[in-house]
N, C-alpha and C positions, 0 to 999 in steps of 0.2 A: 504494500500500500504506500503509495505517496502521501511524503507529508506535506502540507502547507504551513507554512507559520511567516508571523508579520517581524520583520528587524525592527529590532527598537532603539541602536544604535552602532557603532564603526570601536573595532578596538584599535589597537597601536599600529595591527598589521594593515588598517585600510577593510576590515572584513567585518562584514554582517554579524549582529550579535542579536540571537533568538533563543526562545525555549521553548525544549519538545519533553516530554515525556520522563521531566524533571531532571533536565541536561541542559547547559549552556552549549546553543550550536555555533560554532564558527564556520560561517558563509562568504566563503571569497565569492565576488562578484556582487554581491546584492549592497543594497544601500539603507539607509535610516528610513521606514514609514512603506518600504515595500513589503507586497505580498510574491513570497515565492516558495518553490520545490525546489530539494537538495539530494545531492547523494554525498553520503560520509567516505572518505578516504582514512579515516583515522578516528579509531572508537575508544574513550576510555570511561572509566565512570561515571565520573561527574563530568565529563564534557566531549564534546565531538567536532571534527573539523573537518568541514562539508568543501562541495562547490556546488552553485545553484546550478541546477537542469534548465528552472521553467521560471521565466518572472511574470507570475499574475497581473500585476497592477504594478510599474513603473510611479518614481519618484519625479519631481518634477526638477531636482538638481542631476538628472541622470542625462548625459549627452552619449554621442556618439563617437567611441574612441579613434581616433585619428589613425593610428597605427594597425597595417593590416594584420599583422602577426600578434596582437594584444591577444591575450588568453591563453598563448599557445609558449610564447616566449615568455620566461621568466622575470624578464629585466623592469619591468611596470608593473604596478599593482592598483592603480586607479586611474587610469583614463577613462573611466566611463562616469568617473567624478567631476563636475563643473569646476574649474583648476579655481577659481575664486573660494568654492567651497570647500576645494583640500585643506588650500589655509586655513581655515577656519574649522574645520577637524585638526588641522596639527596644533591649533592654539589650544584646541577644548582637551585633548591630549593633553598637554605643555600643564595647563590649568589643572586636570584632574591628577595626575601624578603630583604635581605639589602638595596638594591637599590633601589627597590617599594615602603615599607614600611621607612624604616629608610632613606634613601634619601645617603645613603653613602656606600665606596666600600671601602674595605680594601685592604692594602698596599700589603699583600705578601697573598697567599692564602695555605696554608700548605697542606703536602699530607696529602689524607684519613688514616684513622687507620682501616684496616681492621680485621677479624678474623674468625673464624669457620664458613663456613656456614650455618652448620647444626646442630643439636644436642646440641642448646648453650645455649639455657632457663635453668635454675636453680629456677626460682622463677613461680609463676604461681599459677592462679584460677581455677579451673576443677572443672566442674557443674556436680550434678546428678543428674537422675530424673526416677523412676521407670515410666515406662509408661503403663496404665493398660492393654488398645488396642491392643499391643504388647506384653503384658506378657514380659517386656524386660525390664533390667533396662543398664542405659545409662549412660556413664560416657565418659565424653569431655569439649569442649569446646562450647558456640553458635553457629548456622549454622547462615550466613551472612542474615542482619537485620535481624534477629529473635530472640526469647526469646526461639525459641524451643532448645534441646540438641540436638549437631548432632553425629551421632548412628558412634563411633570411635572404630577401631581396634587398629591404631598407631596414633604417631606424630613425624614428620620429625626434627619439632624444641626442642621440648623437650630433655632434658639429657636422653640420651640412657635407662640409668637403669627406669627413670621414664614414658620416654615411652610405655617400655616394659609392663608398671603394668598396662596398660589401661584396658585392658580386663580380666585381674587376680582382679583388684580391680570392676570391673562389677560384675563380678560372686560373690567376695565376699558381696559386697553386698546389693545382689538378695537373699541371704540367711537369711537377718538379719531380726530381727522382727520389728525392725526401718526404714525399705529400701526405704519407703514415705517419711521419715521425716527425711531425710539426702542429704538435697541439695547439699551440696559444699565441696570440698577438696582443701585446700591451702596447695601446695607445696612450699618448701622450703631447696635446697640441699646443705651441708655444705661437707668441707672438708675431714669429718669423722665421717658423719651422714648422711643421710634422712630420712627430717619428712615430716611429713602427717598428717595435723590440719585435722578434721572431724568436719563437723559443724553439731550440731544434735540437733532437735527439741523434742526428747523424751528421756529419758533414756535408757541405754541399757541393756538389757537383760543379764543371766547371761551366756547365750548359747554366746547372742552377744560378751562377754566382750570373753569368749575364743576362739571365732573365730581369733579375732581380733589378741590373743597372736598369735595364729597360725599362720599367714599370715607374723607377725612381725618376728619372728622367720623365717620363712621358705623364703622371701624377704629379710631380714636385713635391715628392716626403723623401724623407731621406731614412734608411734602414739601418738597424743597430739586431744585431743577434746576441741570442744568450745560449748559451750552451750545457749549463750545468747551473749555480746559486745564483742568485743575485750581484755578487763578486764576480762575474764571469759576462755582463753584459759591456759589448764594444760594442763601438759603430763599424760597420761596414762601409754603406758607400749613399751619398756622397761625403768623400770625407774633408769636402770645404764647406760642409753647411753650415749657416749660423745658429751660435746655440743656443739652447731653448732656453726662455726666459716667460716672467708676466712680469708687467708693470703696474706702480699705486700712482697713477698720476697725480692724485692729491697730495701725499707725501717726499713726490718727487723722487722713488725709489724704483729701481729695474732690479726681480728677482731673478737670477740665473739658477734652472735647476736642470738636475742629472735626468734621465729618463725614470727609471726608479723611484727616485726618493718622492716623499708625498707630497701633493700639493690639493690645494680642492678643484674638485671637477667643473666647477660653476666660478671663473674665474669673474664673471660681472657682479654676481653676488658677493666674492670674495674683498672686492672693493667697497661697495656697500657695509658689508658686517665689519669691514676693519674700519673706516669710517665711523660708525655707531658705537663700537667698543671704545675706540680712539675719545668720542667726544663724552662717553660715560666715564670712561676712568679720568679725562681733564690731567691730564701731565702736564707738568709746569717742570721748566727750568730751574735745576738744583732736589729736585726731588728722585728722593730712590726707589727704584720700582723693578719688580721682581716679574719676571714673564715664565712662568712653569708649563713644560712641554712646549717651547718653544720652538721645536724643528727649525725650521729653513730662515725663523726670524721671523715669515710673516706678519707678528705684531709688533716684535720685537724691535724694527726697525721704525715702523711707522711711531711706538710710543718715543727713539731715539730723536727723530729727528725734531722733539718737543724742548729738546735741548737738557729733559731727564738722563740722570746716568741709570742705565738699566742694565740689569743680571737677566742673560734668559740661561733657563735648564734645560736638561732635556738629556733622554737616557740612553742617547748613540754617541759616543765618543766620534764616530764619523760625520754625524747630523749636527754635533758642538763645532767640529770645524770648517764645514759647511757652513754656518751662520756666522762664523768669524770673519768667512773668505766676501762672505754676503752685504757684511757690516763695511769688511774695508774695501768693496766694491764700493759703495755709496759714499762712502767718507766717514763714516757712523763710529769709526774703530774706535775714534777718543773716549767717546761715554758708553760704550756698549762691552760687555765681559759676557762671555759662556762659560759656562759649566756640564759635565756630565756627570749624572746621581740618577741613579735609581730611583724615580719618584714613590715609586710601587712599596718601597721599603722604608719610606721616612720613618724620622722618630722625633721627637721634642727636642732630647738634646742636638740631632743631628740641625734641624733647625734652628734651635737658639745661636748655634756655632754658625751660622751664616748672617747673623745680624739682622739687627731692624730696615725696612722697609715700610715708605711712606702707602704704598699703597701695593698689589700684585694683580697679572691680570694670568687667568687660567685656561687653559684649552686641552683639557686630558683627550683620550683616547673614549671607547664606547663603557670602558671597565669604570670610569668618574676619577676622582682626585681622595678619596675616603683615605688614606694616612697620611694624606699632605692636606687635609684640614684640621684632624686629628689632633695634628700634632702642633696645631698655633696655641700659646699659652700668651695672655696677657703681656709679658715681656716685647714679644716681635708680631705680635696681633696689628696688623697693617689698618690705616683708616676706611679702605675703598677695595674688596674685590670685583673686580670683571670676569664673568665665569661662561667662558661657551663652551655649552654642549652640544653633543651628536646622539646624547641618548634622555630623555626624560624621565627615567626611570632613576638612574643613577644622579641625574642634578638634583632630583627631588632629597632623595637619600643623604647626598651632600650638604644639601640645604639646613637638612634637619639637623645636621650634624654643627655646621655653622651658625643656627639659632642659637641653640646652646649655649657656642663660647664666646656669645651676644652681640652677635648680627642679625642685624634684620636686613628682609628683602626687600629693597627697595621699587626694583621696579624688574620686568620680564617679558620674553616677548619671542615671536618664532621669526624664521628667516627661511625661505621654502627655497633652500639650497637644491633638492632633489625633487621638481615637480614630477606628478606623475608616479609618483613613489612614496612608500609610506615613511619613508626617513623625516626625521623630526631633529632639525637642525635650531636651538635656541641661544637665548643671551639674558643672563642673572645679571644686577647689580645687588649687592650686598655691600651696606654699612655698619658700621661696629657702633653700638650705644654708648 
């Protein structure tokens, strides 16, 4: 028997939340206020995780998803959400984990930062997989829970120009005598480049190696192979290209980054949110300020060129000199120091031994900042934290933890870094009483 039941609202993942038969369902595809039929992929007792069959009676924030491969590929999980409306589930997210989890509601709630809809990934994993059955070689993204490749023409979310190479980069290579042994391609598009890491489990040929110019040439990306870790990615060819960078024009800063190392996907947004962080945390000239998980600088430079001396952290000894080389690209070297620590492992003392700080700004990882809040004691208890997350679950957690050792939250707010996706990209102010 089919069931029917009405959603009554979207959890974290973008999916349907209903109850059957004294079970929370979780309904990909369905929306807040719709009537529909499910089938469960996954049963447990107190809850199930469906995909709708059949939708009764459609929502009137429900559109048409843009993207022909939605449903099938894994890379989206709400286009058939009205993108005005994501936001506004990512906020009701952002809000309900504060208050759930962290037990607290912030003072002012800041508008969303929106941006492109479409076409705004820059960075990106694209899998391949020659398929024998098919005589077809495939190059995309996952098809949803599955390890299979799902067989891609376009991508709606991708940067245009990289979109485009889906099926120019299939064909090429379908040709190669490697075409097994060439899982993955990491994207990476700079200012005045695109590259295209090729991850390759054999050597290539030397039919391969000039295909490769050819495509480089005849595209304008320039290729870089990886052969083994991370440590083992070079460029190949062209090997006069200029190298990959993004730029803060308001800061007057040009980032230079490896193919590899992180940067956000959504470089128009990345301007925006550092802007917004920039003018919440207000650096001033002569003030010390502490930038934790600071990678590439990203903030780090822009809080610099405020004419504050800043410490950024961060737990790659390669990523600490990275951000050195990044500082004294810009001229930033005078006021700016890196460090590499473990954030993961702080301790009170370890903190007290690095001194006061007029203010810090945060940007962990998806895991939060939970012993580097821990560990503030009134000694080095900063005036002013700046806290961007990529997880709401974990800020809230932090939060709670930061009430405590008596900050309040001041004000919060989403940044729909990944439209079209249920990631939940935010920004905390926190003042100390």
């Amino acid at each position: 028997m089919t069931t029917r039941v009405t959603i009554e609202s979207l959890d974290q993942e973008g999916r349907g939340i209903a109850h059957a038969d004294g079970k929370v369902i979780f309904i990909e595809g369905a929306l807040t206020g719709e009537e529909v039929s499910y089938a469960s992929y996954r049963k447990k007792p107190a809850f199930e995780l469906a995909q709708m069959t059949t939708l009764h009676r459609a929502a009137s924030i429900r559109v048409e998803p843009k993207c022909a491969h939605y449903g099938v590929c894994g890379g989206c999980s709400m286009q058939h959400l009205d993108a005005r409306v994501q936001v506004a589930v990512k906020q009701r997210i952002l809000e309900d984990s504060l208050a759930r989890i962290g037990k607290v509601t912030p003072e002012n709630i800041m508008p969303a930062i929106y941006g492109q809809s479409w076409g705004y990934r820059e960075r990106a994993r694209i899998s391949a997989k020659y398929v024998i059955k098919k005589q077809k070689m495939l190059v995309g993204f996952h098809e949803r829970r599955s390890s299979y490749v799902a067989d891609m023409q376009s991508c709606e979310i991708l940067a245009p120009k990289i979109a485009g190479l889906i099926k120019p980069l299939a064909d090429l290579f379908e040709g190669l005598t490697i075409r097994e042994q060439l899982p993955q391609v990491e994207v990476a598009v700079g200012e005045h480049v695109d590259v295209l890491v090729l991850r390759i489990m054999a050597p290539l040929s030397v039919g391969d190696e000039a295909a490769l110019r050819v495509f480089a040439d005849l595209h304008k990306v320039q290729f870089w192979l990886q052969t083994k870790g991370p440590e083992t990615v070079v460029p190949f060819y062209p090997l006069d290209a200029p190298a990959l960078s993004y730029s803060l024009p308001e800061f007057a800063i040009t980032m230079p980054f490896a193919p590899g190392e992180f940067t956000q996907v959504n470089s128009e947004l990345n301007r925006v949110m550092i802007s917004r962080a920039i003018r919440r945390l207000e650096p001033k000239a002569g003030e010390r300020i502490a930038d934790f998980f600071c990678g590439l600088g990203n903030f780090t430079l822009p809080i610099a060129r405020s004419g504050a001396e800043v410490l950024g952290i961060e737990g790659s000894d390669a990523l600490v000199k990275r951000a050195a080389q990044n500082a004294g690209f810009n001229g930033l070297s005078a006021n700016t120091k890196f460090q590499a620590m473990n954030l993961f492992e702080m301790t009170e003392e370890l903190l007290l031994s690095m001194g006061k700080y007029d203010k810090w700004l945060i940007d962990p990882p998806r895991d939060g900042a939970m012993e580097l809040v821990k560990s503030i004691t009134p000694a080095i208890a900063p005036y002013r934290i700046v806290y961007v997350s990529c997880n709401p679950a974990t800020l809230a957690r932090d939060a709670a933890e930061l009430v405590q050792r008596g900050y309040v939250l001041k004000s919060a707010g989403v940044m729909n870094m990944f439209p079209q996706t249920s990631h939940v990209e935010s920004i905390a102010v926190f003042e100390r009483i």
